[in-house]
C-alpha positions in Angstrom: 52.9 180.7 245.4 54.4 176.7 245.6 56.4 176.3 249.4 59.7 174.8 248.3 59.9 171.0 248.8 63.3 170.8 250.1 66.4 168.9 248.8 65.9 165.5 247.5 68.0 163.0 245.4 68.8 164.0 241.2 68.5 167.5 241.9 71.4 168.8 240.0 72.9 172.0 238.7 75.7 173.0 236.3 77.7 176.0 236.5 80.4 177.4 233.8 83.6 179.1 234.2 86.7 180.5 232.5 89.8 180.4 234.5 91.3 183.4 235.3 94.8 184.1 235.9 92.8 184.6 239.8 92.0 180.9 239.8 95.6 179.9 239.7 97.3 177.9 242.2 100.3 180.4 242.3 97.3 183.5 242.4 95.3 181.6 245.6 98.2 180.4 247.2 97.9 176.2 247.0 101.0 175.9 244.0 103.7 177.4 242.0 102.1 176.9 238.8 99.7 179.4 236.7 97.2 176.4 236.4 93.4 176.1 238.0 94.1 176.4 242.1 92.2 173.1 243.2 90.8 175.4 246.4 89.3 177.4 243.6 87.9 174.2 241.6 86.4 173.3 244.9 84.7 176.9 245.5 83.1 176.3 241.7 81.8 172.8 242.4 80.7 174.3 246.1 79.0 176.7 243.9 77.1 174.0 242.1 75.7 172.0 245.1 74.3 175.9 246.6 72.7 176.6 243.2 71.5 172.6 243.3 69.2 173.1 246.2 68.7 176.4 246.3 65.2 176.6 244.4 64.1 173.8 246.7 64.9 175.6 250.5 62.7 177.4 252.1 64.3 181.2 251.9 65.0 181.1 255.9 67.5 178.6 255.4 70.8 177.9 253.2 73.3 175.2 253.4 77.0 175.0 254.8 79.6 173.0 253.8 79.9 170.3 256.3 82.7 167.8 254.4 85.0 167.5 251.1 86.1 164.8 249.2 87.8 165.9 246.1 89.9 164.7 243.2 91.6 166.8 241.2 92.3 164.9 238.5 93.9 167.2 235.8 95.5 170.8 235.1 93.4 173.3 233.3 95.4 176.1 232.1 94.2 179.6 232.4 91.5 181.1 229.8 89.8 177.2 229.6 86.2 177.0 230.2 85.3 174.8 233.4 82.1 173.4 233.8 81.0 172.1 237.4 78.3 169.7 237.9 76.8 168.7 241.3 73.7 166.3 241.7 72.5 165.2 245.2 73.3 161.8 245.6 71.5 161.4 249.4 69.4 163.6 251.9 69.5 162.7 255.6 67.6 164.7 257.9 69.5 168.3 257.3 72.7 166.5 255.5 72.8 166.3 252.1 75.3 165.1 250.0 76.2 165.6 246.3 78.0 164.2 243.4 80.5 166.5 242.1 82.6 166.3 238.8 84.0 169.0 236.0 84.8 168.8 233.0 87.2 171.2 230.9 87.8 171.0 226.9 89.8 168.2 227.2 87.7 166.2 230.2 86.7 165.1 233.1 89.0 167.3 235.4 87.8 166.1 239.1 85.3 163.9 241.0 84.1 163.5 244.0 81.6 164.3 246.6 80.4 167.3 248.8 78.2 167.0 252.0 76.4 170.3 253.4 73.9 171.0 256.6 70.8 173.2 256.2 70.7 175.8 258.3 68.8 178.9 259.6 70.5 182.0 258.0 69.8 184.4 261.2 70.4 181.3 263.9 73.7 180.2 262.2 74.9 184.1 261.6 74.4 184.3 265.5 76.1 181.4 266.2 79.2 182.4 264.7 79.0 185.9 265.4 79.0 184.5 269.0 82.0 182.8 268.7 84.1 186.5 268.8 
């Protein structure tokens, strides 16, 4: 069996979505409107940078989100496909930081970048259960 190799820059992964009237902004509380929620655009593109590195961490650890930059850049009404892209731009020490963009039928609907921390699973589960 290979030992993963850890994170390192052009890893990439793309994840696809429909919007859901759950994805809203009126359903997750950030808007009025029955269009994609941006916290919910952010979970998917989250979802790309975990599925990015995943293969390449050694099954001990998993990342956190340490730091957000997002643009949402268009609406995308419900029952759209969304596709999220993340790529890792730079790895330093335990941070690494992505590129992050989606796209819906009609294009590019944010950009951006995302910057999580590797962590031990059992260490950082302590840490916060400590924190009760």
């Amino acid at each position: 069996m290979t030992e993963p190799q850890g994170p390192a820059a052009a890893q990439s992964a793309t994840l696809t979505f429909t919007v859901g009237d759950g994805d809203t902004a009126l359903a997750v509380g950030s808007g009025e409107l029955a269009v994609l929620g941006t916290p919910r655009l952010l979970a998917w593109c989250e979802a790309a940078t975990v599925a990015a590195v995943k293969p390449h961490l050694d099954p001990e650890t998993t990342t956190v989100g340490f730091k957000v930059d997002l643009d949402h850049l268009a609406p995308t009404p419900v029952g759209a496909t969304v596709t999220a892209m993340a790529t890792v731009a730079a790895v330093d020490g335990r941070r690494i930081r992505f590129s992050v963009e989606a796209h819906d039928p009609a294009g590019a609907i944010a950009s951006g970048t995302v910057t999580r921390v590797v962590v031990g699973r059992d260490s950082f589960a302590r840490r916060a259960a400590d924190r009760c």
